[in-house]
VOLOKOL-864889 format. One record per residue (C-alpha): residue number from 1; residue in three letters; chain; x, y, z. Coordinates in steps of 0.1 Angstrom, whole numbers, plus 5000, padded with zeros to 4 digits. Layout:
% residues N
{NUM ALA A {X Y Z}}
...
//
This chain:
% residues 327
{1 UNK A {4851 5191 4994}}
{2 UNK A {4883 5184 5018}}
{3 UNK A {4903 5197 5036}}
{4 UNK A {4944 5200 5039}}
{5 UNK A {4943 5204 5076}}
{6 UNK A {4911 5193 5092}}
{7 UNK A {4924 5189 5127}}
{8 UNK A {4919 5225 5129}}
{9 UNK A {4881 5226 5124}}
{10 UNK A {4878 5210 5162}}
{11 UNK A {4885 5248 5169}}
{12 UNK A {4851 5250 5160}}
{13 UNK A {4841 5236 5194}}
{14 UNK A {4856 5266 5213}}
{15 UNK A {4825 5286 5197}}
{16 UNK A {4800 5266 5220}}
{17 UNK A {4809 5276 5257}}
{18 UNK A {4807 5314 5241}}
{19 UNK A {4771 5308 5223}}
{20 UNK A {4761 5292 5261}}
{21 UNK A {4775 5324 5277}}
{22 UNK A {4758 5342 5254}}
{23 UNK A {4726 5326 5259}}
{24 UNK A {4724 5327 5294}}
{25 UNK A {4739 5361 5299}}
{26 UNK A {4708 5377 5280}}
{27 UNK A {4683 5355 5300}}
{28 UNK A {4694 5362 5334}}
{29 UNK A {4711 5393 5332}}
{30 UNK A {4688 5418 5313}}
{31 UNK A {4689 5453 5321}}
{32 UNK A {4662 5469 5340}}
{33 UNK A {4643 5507 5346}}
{34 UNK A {4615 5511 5374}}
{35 UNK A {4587 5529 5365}}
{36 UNK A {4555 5542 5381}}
{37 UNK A {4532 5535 5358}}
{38 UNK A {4536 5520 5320}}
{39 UNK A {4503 5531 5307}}
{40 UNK A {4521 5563 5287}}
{41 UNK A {4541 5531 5271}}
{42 UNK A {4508 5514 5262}}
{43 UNK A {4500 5510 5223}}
{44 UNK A {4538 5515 5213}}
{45 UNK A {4551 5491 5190}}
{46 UNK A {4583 5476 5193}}
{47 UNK A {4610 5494 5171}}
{48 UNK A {4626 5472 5146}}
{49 UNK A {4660 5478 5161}}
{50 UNK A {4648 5454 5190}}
{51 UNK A {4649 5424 5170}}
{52 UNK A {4688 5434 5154}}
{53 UNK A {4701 5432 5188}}
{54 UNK A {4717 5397 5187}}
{55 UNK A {4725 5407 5150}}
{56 UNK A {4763 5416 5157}}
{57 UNK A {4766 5386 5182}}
{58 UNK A {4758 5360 5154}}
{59 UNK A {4780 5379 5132}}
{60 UNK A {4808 5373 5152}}
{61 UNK A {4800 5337 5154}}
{62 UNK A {4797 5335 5122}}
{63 UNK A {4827 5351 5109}}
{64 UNK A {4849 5329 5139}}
{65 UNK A {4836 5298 5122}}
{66 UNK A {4842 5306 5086}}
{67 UNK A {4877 5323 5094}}
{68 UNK A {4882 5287 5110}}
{69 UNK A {4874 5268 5081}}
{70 UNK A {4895 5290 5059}}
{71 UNK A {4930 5278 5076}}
{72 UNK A {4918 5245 5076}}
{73 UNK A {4923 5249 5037}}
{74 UNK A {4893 5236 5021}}
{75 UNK A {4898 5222 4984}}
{76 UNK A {4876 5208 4959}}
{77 UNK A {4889 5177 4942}}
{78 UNK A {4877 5169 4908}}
{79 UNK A {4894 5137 4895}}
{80 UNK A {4879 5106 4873}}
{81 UNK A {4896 5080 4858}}
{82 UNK A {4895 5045 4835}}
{83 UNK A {4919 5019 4836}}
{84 UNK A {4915 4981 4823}}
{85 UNK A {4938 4954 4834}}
{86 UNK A {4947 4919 4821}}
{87 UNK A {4963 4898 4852}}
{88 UNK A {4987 4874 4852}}
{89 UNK A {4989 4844 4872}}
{90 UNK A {5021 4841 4889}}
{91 UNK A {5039 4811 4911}}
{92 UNK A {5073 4818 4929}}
{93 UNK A {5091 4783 4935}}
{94 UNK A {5117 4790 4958}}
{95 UNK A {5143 4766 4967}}
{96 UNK A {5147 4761 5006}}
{97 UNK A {5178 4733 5008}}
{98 UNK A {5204 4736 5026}}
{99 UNK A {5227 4749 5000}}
{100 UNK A {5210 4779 4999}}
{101 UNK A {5228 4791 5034}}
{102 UNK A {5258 4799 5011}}
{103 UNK A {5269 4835 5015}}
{104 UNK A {5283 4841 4978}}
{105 UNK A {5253 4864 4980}}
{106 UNK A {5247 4884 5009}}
{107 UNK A {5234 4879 5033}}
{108 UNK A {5233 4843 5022}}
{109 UNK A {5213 4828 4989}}
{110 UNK A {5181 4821 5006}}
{111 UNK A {5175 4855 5026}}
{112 UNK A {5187 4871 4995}}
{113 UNK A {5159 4852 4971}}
{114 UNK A {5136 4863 4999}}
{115 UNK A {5143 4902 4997}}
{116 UNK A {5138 4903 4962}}
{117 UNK A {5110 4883 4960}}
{118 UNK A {5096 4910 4985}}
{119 UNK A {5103 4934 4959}}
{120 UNK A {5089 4915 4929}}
{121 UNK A {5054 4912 4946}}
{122 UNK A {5055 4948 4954}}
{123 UNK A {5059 4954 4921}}
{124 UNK A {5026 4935 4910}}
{125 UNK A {4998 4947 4926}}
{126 UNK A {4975 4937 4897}}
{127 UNK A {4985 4900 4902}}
{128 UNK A {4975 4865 4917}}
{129 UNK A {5006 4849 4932}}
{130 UNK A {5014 4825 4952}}
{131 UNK A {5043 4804 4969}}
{132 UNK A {5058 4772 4963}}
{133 UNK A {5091 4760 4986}}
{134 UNK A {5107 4725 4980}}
{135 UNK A {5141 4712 4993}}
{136 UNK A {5141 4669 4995}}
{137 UNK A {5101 4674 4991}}
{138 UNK A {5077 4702 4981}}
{139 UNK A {5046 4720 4998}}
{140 UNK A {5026 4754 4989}}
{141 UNK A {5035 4784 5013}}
{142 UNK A {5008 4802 5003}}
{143 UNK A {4981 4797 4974}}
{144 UNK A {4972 4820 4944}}
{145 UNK A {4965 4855 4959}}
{146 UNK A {4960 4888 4957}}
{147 UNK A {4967 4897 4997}}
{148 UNK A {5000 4905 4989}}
{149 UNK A {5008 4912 5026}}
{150 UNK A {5002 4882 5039}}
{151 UNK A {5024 4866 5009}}
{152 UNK A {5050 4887 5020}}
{153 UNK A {5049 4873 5058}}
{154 UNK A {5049 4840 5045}}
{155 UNK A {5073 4846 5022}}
{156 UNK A {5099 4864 5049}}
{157 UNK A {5091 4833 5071}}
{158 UNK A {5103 4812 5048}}
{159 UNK A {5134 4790 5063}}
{160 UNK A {5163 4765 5061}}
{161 UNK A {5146 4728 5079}}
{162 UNK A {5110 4737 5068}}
{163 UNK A {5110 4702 5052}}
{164 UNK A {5131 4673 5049}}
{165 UNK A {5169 4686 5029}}
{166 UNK A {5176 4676 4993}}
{167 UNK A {5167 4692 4960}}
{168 UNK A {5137 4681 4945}}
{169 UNK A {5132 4705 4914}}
{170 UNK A {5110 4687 4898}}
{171 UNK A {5084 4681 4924}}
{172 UNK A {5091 4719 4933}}
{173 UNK A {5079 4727 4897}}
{174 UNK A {5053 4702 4895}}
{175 UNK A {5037 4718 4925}}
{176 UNK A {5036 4750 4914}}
{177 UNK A {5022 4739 4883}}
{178 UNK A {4992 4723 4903}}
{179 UNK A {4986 4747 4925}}
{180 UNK A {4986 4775 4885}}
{181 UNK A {4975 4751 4862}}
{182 UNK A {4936 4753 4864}}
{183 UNK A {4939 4794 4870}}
{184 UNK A {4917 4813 4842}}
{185 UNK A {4943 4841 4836}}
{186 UNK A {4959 4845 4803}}
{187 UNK A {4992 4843 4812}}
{188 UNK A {5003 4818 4837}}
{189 UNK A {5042 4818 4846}}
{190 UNK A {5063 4799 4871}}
{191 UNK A {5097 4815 4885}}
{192 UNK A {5118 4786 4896}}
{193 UNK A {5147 4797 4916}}
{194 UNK A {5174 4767 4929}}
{195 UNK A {5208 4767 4936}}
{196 UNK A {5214 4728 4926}}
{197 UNK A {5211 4702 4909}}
{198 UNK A {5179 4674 4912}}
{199 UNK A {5186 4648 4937}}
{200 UNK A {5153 4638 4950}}
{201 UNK A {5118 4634 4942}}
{202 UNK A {5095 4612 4918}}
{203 UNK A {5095 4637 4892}}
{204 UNK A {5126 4648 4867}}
{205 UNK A {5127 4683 4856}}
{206 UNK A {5121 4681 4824}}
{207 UNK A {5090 4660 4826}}
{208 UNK A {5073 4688 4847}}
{209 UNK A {5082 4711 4823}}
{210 UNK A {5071 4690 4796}}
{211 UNK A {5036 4692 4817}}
{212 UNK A {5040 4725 4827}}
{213 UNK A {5042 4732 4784}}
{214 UNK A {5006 4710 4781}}
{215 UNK A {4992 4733 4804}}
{216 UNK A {5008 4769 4785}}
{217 UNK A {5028 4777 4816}}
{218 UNK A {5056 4796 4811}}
{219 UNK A {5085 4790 4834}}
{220 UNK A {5114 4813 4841}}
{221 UNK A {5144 4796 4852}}
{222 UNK A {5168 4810 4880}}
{223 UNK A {5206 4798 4888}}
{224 UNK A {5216 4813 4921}}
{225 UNK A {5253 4813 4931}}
{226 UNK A {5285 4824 4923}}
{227 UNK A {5309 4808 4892}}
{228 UNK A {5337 4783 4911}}
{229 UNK A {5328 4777 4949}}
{230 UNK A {5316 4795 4974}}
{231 UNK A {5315 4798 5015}}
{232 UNK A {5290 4779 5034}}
{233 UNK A {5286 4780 5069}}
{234 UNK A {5295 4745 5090}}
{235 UNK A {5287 4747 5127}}
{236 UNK A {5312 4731 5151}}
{237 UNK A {5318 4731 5183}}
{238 UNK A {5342 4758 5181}}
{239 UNK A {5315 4778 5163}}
{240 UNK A {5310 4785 5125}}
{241 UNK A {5337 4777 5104}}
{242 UNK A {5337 4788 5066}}
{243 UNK A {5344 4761 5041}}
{244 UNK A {5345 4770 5004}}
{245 UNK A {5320 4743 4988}}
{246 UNK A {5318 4738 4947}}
{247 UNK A {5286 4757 4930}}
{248 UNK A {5267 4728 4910}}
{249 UNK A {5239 4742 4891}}
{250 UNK A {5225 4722 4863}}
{251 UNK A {5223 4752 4839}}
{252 UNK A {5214 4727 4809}}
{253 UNK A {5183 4713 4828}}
{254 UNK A {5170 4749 4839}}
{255 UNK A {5176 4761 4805}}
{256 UNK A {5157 4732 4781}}
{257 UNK A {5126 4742 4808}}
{258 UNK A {5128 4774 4802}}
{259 UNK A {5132 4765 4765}}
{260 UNK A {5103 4742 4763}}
{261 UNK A {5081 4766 4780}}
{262 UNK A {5085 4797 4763}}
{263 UNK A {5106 4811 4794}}
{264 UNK A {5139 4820 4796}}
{265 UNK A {5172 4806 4822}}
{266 UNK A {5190 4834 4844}}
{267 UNK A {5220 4829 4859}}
{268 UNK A {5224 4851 4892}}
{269 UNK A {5253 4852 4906}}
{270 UNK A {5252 4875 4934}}
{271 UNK A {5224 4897 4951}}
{272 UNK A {5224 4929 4928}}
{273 UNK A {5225 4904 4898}}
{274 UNK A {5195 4883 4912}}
{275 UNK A {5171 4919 4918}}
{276 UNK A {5182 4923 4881}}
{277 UNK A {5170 4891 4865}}
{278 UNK A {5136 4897 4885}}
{279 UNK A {5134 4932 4868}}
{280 UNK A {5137 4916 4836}}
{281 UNK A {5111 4892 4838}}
{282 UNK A {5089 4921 4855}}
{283 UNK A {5098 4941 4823}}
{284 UNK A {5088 4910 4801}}
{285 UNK A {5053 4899 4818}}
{286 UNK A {5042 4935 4822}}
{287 UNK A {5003 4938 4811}}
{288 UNK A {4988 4963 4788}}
{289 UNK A {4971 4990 4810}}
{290 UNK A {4951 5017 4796}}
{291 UNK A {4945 5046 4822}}
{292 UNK A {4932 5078 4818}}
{293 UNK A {4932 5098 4847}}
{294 UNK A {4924 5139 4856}}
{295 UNK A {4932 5151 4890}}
{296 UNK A {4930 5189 4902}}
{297 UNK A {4923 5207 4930}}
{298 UNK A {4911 5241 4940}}
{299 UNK A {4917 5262 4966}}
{300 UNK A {4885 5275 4983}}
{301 UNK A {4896 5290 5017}}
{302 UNK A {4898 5326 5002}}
{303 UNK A {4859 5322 4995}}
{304 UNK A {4853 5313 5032}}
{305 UNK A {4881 5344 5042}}
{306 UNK A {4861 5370 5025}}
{307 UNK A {4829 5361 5037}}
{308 UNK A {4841 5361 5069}}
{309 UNK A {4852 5399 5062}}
{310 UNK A {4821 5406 5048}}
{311 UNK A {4805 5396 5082}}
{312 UNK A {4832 5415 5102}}
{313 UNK A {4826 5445 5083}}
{314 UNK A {4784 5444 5086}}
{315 UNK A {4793 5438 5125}}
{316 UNK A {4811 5474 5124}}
{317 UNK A {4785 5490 5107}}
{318 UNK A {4760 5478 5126}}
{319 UNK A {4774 5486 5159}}
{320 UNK A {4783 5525 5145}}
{321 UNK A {4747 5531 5129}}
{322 UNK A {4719 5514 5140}}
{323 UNK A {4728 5495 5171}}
{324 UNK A {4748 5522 5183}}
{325 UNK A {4751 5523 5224}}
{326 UNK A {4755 5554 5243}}
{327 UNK A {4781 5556 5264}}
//
């Protein structure tokens, strides 16, 4: 049984000073009659009424405290349910270079693949996944997981000057598939988000996603930034100046990973369009889950309302028939 307000059954405490009132008012104040001589008194047996006395008393009680519980709304809950679920593995690599301070999306690339990230894990609570960020080189944020909270605060702590600048997507992508590759799920999938082309590193693209195919990883590929050029923040002495800098993805390279893998490339090319091409790989690596749940709940505060009626009404009687005072 709950309740829907329980912070009203500590009204239940106000019934104990009145019990201890009760108490010691009937063992120090008892009334009296002087008589001469109690032998015409001897051999009488008590009446019955005698022991109905404190009858009405607990009644009162009694009725208090159920009337209590009954605003307090006491429900029974019946529920059950079954539900099986396969989980997927998941890896976010998340380009950190410079490049990613552009503000084509708002408020700039990097914040922006941070946000919907945010939302993306939300959106999996079934799942292991974990972090990868690479710029010139590449380090885990945060290993395979299922704490999604703290995945979140590393992820929203994520920032430009982490590591040294450059673009090493390969060595991004090869770290993510180390850090997936021995995981027991099965599905295993790497979202690879960059704004640039490869510049750095020991490791080209398309070899780690030719090892990334060995291991039956699947990599997404993301392009993040506007068609043309975009504005970047320069600081200078007189403050930031805007500069309009060229956008050089290198679409073919994302997409012949994606290809090789089983994946597929995305181009994003502002914020709204980036939260849309992580709903579609959310739509495409949902798992079959089979629930079956029941939920009701039944009111049961009008069983504890009459019975405190019930005990009301035998306090009447009783104090109008049998345990009826004279004035």
């Amino acid at each position: 049984m709950t309740f829907e307000y329980p912070l009203y059954l500590l009204f239940l405490l106000l019934l104990v000073p009145a019990i201890v009132w009760y108490v010691l008012r009937n063992r120090y104040y008892t009334a009296e009659i002087k008589f001469s001589s109690t032998k015409a008194f001897e051999g009488m047996k008590k009446s019955p009424v005698v022991y109905l006395r404190h009858l009405p008393f607990i009644l009162g009680m009694l009725a208090s405290a159920l009337l209590i519980v009954a605003i307090a709304r006491p429900q029974k809950t019946d529920n059950w349910s079954n539900k099986t679920t396969e989980g997927i593995d998941i890896v976010m690599a998340v380009d950190i270079s410079g490049s990613m301070l552009a503000e084509d999306l708002k408020p700039n690339r990097l914040d922006a693949a941070k946000q919907v990230g945010v939302n993306f894990i939300g959106s999996r609570p079934n799942d292991n996944i974990g972090l990868v960020v690479f710029a010139g080189e590449s380090f885990t944020q945060c290993p395979l997981t299922v704490n999604h909270a703290e995945l979140i605060n590393l992820l929203q702590g994520v920032q430009f000057g982490m590591i040294e600048d450059g673009t090493a997507i390969g060595s991004g992508l090869a770290t993510a598939i180390n850090r997936i590759k021995d995981s027991k799920a099965k599905s295993k999938v790497v979202i690879l988000l960059t704004d640039g082309t490869n510049n750095m590193g020991e490791i080209a693209p398309v070899t780690a996603g030719e090892i990334a195919k060995t291991f039956g990883i699947r990599v997404y590929t993301i392009g993040v930034g506007t068609r043309g050029k975009a504005p970047y923040p320069f600081r200078t002495p007189y403050g930031i100046q805007y500069q309009d800098i060229d956008v050089d993805i290198d679409e073919p390279t994302l997409m012949q990973i994606a290809e090789l893998t089983g994946g597929r490339y995305f181009r994003a090319t502002d914020t709204k369009g980036l939260q849309a091409v992580y709903d579609e790989i959310d739509a495409l690596e949902k798992t079959k889950i089979d629930v079956k749940e029941f939920s009701s709940k039944e009111e049961l505060y009008h069983l504890f309302a009459l019975a405190a009626f019930i005990c009301l009404l035998c306090d009447v009687v009783l104090r109008n028939t049998v345990l009826r005072s004279i004035p």
